[in-house]
N, C-alpha and C positions, 0 to 999 in steps of 0.2 A: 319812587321815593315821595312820600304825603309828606307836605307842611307840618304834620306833627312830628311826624320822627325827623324831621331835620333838625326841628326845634328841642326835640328830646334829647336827641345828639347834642346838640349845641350846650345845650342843660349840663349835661353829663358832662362837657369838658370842663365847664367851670368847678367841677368835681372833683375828677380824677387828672391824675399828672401823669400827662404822656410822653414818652420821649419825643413823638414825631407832633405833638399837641397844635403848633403853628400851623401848618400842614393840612389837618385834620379844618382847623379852624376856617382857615381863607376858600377849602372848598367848598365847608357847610355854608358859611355868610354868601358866597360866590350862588349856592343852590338855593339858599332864602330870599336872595333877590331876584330870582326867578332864571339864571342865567345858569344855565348849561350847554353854554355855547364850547368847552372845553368839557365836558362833561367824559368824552374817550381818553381825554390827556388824566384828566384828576383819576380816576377808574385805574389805570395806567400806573400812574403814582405812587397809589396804596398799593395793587398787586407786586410792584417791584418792592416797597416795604414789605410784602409778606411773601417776598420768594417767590411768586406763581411762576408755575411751568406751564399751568394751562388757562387759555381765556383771555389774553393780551386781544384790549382792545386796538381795531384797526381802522377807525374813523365813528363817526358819528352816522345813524339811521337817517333813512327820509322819512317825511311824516307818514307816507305809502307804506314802509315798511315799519313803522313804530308801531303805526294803526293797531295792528294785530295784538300786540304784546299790549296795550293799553288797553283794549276792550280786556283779554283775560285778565288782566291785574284788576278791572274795576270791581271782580266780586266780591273782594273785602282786600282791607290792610292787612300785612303781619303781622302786625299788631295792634291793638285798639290803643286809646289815650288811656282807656284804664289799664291795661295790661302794662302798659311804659311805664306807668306810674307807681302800679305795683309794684314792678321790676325795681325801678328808682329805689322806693323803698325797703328794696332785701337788703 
């Protein structure tokens, strides 16, 4: 998750009306201040707002094992800040 799309998120919620909106909110400000110290519990959270049957998270990685997953995500974002923004704009 890049500091833009948190921020993007965040954007978006002063937007749109969510039923779970409080919820959504204290994880994103909880992720902009750099703390995902609960980051398995918030994950958790949302998946139980949308049903999951699969993919419960069961603790948080060591940095040994994050390692991997951070080198492949560093080839690019999801999305760029233009494409958010685009988005924003439909």
């Amino acid at each position: 998750m890049t500091p833009e799309r948190i921020n993007w998120l965040l954007a978006s919620l002063d937007k749109a009306k969510l039923e779970h909106e409080e919820l959504y909110r204290e994880i994103l400000i909880r992720w902009n201040n750099g703390d995902f110290t609960r980051v398995d519990k918030d994950h958790n959270a949302i998946w139980d707002l949308e049903n999951g049957s699969i993919g419960r998270a069961t603790g948080l990685l060591t940095p040994e094992e994050e390692a991997p997953y951070i080198e492949s995500s560093e080839e690019g974002p999801t999305y760029t800040p233009q494409q958010m923004e685009e988005e924003d704009n439909e």
